[in-house]
mmJSON file of the N, C-alpha and C atoms, coordinates in Angstrom:
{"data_MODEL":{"atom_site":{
"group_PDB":["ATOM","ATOM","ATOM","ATOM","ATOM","ATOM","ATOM","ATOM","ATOM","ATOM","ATOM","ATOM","ATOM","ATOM","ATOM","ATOM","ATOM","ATOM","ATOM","ATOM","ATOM","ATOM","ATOM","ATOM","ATOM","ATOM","ATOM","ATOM","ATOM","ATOM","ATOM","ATOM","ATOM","ATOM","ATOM","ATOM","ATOM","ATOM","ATOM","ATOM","ATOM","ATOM","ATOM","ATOM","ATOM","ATOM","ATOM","ATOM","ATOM","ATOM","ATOM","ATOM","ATOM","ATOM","ATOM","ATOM","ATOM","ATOM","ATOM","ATOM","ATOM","ATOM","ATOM","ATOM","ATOM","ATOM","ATOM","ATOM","ATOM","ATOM","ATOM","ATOM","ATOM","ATOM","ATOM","ATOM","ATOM","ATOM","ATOM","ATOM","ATOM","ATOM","ATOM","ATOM","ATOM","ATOM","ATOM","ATOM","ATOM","ATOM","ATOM","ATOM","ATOM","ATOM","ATOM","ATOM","ATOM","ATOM","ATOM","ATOM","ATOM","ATOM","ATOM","ATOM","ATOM","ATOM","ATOM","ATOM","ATOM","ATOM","ATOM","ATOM","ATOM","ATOM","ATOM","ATOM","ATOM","ATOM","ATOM","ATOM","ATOM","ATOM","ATOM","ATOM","ATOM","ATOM","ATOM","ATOM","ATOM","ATOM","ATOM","ATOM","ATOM","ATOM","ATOM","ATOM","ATOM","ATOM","ATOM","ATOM","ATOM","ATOM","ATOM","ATOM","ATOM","ATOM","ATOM","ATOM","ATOM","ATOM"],
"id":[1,2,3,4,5,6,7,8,9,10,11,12,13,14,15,16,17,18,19,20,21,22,23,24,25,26,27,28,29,30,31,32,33,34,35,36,37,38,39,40,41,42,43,44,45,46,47,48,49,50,51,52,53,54,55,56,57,58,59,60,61,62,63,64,65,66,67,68,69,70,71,72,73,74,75,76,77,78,79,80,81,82,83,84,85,86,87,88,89,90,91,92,93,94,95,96,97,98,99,100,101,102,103,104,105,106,107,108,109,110,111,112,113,114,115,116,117,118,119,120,121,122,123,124,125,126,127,128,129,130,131,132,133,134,135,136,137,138,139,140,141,142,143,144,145,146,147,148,149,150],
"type_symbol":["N","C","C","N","C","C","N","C","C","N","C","C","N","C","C","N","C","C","N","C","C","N","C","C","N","C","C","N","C","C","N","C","C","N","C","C","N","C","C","N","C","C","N","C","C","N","C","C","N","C","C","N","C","C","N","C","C","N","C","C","N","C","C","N","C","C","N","C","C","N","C","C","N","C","C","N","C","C","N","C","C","N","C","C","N","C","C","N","C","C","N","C","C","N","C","C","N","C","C","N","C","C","N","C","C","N","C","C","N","C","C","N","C","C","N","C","C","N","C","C","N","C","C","N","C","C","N","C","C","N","C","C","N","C","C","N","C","C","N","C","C","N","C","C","N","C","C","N","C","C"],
"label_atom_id":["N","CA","C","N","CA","C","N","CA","C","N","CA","C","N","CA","C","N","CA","C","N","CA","C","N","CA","C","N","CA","C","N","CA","C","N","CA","C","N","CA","C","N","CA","C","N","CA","C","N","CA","C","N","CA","C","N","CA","C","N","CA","C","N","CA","C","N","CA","C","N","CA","C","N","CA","C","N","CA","C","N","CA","C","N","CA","C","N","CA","C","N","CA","C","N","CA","C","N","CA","C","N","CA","C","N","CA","C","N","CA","C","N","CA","C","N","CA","C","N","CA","C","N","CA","C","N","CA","C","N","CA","C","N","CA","C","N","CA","C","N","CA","C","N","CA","C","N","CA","C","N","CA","C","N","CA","C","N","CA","C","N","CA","C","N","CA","C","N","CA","C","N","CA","C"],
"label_alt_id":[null,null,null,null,null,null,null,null,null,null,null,null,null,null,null,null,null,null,null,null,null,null,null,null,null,null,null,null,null,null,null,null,null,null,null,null,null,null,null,null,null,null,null,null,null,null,null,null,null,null,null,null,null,null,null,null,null,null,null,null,null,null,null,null,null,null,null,null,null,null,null,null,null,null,null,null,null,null,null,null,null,null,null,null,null,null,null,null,null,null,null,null,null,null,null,null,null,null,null,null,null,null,null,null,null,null,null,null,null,null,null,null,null,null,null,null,null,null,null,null,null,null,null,null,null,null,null,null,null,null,null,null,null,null,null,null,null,null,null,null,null,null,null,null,null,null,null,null,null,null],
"label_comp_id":["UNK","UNK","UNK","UNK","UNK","UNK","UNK","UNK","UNK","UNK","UNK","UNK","UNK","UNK","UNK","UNK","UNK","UNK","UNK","UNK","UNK","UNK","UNK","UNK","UNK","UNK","UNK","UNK","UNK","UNK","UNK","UNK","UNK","UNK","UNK","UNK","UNK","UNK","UNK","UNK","UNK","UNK","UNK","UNK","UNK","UNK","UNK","UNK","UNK","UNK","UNK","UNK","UNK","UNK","UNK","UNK","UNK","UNK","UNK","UNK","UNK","UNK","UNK","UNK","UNK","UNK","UNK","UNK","UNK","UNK","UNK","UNK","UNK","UNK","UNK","UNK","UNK","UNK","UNK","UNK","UNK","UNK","UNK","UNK","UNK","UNK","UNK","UNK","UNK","UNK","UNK","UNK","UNK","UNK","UNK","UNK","UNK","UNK","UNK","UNK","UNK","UNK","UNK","UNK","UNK","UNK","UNK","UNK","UNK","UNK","UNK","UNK","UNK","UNK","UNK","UNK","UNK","UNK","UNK","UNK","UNK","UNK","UNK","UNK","UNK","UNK","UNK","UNK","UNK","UNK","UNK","UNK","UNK","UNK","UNK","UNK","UNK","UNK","UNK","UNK","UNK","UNK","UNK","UNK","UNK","UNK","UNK","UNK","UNK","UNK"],
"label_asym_id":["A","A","A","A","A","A","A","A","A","A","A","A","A","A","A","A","A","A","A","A","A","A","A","A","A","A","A","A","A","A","A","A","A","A","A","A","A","A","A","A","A","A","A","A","A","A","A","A","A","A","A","A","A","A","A","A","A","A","A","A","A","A","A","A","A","A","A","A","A","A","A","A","A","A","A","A","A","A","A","A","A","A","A","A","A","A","A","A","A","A","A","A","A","A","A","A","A","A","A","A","A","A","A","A","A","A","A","A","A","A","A","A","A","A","A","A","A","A","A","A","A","A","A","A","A","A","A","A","A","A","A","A","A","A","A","A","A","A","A","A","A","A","A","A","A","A","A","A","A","A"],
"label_entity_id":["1","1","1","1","1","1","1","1","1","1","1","1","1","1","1","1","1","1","1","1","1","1","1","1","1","1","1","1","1","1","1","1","1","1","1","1","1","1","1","1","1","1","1","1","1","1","1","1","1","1","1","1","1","1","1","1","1","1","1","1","1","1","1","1","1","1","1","1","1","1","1","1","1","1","1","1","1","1","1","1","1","1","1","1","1","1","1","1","1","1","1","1","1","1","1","1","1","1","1","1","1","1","1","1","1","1","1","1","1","1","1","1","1","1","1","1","1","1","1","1","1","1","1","1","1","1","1","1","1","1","1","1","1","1","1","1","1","1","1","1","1","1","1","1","1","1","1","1","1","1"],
"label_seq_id":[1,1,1,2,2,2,3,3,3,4,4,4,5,5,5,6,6,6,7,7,7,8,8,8,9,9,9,10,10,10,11,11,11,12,12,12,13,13,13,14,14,14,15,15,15,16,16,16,17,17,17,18,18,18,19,19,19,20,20,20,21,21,21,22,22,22,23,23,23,24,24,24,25,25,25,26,26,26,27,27,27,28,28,28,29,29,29,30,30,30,31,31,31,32,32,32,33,33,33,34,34,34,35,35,35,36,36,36,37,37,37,38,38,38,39,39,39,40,40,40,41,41,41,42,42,42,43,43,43,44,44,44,45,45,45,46,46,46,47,47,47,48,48,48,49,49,49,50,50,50],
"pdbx_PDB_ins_code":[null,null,null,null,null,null,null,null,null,null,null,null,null,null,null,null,null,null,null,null,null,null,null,null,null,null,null,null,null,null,null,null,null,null,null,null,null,null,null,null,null,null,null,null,null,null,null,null,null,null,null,null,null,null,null,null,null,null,null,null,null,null,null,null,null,null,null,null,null,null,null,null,null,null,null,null,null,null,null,null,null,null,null,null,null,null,null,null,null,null,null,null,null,null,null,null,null,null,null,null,null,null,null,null,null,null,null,null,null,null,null,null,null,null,null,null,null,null,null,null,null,null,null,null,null,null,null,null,null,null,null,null,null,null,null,null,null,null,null,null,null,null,null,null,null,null,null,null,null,null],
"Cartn_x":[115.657,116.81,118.038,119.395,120.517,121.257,122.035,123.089,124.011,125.631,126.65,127.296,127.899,129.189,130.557,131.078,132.452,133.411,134.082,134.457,135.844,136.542,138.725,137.872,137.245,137.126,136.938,135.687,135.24,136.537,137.332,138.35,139.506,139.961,140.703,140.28,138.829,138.538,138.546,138.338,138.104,139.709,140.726,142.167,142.637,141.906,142.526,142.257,140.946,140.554,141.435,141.319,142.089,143.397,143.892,145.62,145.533,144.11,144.326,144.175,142.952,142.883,143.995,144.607,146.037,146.837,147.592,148.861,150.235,149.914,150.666,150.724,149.081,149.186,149.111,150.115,150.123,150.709,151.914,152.191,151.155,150.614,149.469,148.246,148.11,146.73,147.611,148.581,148.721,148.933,149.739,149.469,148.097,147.337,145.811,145.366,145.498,144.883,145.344,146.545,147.27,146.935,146.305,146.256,144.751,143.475,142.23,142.089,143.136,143.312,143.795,144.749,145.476,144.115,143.591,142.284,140.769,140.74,139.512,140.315,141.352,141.738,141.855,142.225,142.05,140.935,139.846,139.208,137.813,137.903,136.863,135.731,135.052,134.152,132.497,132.412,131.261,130.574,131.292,130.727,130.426,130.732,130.178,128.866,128.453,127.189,125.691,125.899,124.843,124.163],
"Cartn_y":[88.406,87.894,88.093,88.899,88.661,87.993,87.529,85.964,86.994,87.111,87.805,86.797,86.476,85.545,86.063,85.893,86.289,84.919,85.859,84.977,84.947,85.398,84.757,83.33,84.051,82.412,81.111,81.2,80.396,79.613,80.712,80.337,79.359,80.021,79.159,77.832,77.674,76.055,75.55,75.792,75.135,74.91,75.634,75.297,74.447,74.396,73.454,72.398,72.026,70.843,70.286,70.85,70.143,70.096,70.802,70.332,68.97,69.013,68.078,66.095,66.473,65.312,65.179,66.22,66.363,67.012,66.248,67.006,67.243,66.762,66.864,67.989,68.784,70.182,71.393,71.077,71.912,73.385,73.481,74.54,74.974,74.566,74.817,75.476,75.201,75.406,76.577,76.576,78.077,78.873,78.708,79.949,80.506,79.688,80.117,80.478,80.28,81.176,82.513,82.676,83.931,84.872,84.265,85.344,85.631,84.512,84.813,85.621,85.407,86.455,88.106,87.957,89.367,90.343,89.491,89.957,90.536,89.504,89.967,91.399,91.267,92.808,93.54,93.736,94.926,95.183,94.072,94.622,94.712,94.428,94.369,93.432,92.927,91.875,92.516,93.352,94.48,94.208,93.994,93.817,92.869,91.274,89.895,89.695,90.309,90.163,91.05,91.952,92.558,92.588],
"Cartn_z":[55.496,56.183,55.296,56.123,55.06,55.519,54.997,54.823,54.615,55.09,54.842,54.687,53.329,53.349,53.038,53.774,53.42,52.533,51.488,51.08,50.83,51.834,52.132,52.785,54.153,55.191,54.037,53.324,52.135,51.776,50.325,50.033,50.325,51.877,53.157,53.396,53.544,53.769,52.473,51.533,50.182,50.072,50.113,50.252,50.944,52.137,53.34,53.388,52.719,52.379,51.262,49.956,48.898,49.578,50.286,50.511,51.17,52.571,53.004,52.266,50.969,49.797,48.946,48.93,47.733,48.284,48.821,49.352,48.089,46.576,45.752,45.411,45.474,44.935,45.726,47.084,47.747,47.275,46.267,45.885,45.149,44.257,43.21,44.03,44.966,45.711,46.401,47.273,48.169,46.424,45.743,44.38,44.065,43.929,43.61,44.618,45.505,47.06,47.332,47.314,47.307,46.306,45.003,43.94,44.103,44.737,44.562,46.232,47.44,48.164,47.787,46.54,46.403,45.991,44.637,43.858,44.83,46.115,46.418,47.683,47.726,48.931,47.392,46.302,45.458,45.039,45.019,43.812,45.157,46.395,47.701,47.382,48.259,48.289,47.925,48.233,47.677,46.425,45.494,44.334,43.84,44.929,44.541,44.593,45.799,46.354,46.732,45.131,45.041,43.788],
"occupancy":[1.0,1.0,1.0,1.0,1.0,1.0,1.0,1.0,1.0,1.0,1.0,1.0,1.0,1.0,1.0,1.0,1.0,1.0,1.0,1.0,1.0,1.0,1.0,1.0,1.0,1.0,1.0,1.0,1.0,1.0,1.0,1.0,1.0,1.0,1.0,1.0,1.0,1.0,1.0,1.0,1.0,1.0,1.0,1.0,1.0,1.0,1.0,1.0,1.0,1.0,1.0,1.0,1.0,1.0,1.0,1.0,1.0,1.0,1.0,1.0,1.0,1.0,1.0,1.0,1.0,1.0,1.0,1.0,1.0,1.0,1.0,1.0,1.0,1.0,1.0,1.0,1.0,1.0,1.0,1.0,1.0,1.0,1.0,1.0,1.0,1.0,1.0,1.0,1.0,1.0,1.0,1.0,1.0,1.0,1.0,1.0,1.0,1.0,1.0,1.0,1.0,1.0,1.0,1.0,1.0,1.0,1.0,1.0,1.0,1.0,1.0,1.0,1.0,1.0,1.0,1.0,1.0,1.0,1.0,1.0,1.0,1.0,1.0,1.0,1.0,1.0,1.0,1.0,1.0,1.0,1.0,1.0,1.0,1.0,1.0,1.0,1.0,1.0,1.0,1.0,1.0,1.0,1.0,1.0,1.0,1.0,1.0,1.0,1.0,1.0],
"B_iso_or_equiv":[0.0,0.0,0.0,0.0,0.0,0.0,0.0,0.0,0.0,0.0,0.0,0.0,0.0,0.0,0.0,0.0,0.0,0.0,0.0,0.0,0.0,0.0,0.0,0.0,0.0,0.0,0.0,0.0,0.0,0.0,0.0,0.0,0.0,0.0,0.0,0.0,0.0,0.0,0.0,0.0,0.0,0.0,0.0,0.0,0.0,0.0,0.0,0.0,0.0,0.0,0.0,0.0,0.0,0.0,0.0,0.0,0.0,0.0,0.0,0.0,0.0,0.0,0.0,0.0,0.0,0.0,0.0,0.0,0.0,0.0,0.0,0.0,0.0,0.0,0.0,0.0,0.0,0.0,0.0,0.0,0.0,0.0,0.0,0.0,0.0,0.0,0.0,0.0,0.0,0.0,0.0,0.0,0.0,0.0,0.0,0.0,0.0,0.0,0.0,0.0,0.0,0.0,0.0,0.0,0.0,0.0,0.0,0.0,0.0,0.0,0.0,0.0,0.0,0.0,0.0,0.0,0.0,0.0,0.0,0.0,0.0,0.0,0.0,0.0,0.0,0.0,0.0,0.0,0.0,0.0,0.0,0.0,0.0,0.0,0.0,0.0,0.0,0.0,0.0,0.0,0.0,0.0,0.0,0.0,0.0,0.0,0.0,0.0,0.0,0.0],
"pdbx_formal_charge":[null,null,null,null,null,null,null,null,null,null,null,null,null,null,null,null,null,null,null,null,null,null,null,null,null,null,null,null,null,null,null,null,null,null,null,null,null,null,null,null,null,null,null,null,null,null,null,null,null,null,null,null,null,null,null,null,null,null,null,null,null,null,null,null,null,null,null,null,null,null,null,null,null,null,null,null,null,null,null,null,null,null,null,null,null,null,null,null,null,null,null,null,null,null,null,null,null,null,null,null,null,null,null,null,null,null,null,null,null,null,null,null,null,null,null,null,null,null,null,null,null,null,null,null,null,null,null,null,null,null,null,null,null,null,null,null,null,null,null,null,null,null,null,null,null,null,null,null,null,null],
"auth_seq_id":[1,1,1,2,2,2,3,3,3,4,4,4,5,5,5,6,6,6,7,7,7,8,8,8,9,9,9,10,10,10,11,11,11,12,12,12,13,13,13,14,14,14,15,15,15,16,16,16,17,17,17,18,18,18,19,19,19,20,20,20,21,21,21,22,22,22,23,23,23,24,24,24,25,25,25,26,26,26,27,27,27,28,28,28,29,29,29,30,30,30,31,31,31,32,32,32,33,33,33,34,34,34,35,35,35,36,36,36,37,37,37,38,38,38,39,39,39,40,40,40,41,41,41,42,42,42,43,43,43,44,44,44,45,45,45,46,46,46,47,47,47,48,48,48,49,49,49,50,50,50],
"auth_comp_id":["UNK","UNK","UNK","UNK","UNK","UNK","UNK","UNK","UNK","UNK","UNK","UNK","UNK","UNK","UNK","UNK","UNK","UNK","UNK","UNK","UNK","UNK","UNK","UNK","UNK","UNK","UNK","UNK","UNK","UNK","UNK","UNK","UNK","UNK","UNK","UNK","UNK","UNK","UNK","UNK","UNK","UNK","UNK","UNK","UNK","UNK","UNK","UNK","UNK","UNK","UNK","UNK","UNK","UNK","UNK","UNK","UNK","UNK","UNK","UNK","UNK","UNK","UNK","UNK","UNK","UNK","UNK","UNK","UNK","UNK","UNK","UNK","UNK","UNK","UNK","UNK","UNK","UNK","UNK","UNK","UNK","UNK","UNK","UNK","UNK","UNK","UNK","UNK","UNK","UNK","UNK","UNK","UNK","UNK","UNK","UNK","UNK","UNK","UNK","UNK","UNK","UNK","UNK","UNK","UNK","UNK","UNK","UNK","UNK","UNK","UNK","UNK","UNK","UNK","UNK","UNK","UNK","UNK","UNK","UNK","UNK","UNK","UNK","UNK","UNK","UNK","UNK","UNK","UNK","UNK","UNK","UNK","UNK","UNK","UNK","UNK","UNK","UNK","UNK","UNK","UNK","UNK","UNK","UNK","UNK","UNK","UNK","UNK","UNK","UNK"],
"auth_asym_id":["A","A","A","A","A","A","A","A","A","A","A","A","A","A","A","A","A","A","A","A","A","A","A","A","A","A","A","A","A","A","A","A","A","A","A","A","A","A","A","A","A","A","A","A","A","A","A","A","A","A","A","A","A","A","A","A","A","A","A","A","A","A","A","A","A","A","A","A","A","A","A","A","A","A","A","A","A","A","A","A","A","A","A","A","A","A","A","A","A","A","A","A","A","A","A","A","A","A","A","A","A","A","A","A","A","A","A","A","A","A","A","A","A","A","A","A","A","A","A","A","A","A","A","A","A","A","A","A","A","A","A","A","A","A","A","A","A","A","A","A","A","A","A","A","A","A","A","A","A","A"],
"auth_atom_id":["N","CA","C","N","CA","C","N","CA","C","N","CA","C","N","CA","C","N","CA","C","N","CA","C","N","CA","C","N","CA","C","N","CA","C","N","CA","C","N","CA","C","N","CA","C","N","CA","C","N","CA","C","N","CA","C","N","CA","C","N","CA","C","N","CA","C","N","CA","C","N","CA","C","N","CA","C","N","CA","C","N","CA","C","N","CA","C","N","CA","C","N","CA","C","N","CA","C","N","CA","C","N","CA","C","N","CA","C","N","CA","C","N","CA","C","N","CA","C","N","CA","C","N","CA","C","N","CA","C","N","CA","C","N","CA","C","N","CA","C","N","CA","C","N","CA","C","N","CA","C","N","CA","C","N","CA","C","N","CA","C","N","CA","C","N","CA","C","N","CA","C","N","CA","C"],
"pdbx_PDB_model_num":[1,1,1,1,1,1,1,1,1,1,1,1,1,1,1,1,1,1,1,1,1,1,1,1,1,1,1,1,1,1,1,1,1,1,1,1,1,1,1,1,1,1,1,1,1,1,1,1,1,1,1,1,1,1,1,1,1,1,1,1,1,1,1,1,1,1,1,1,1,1,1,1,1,1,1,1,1,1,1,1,1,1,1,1,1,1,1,1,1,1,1,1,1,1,1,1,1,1,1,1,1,1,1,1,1,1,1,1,1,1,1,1,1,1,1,1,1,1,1,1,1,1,1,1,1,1,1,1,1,1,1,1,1,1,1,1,1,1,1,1,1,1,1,1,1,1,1,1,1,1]
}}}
């Protein structure tokens, strides 16, 4: 059986949640999202999960 996880969707809820527990570190959290989004479109998801 394979399991495909994608992992922006992942990312996105793990963001959406902490914004929604901490709304203090909302800038802090979209910065780190945007950069662990920029990283996984350059560097492709391919190579997490083999």
């Amino acid at each position: 059986m394979n399991i495909n996880l994608a992992l922006a969707p992942l990312v996105s809820l793990i963001a959406g949640i902490l914004i929604l527990v901490m709304p203090r570190l909302l800038n802090f959290i979209v910065a780190i999202y945007l950069i662990v989004i920029g990283l996984i479109g350059l560097l492709g998801t391919g190579n997490f999960f083999r």
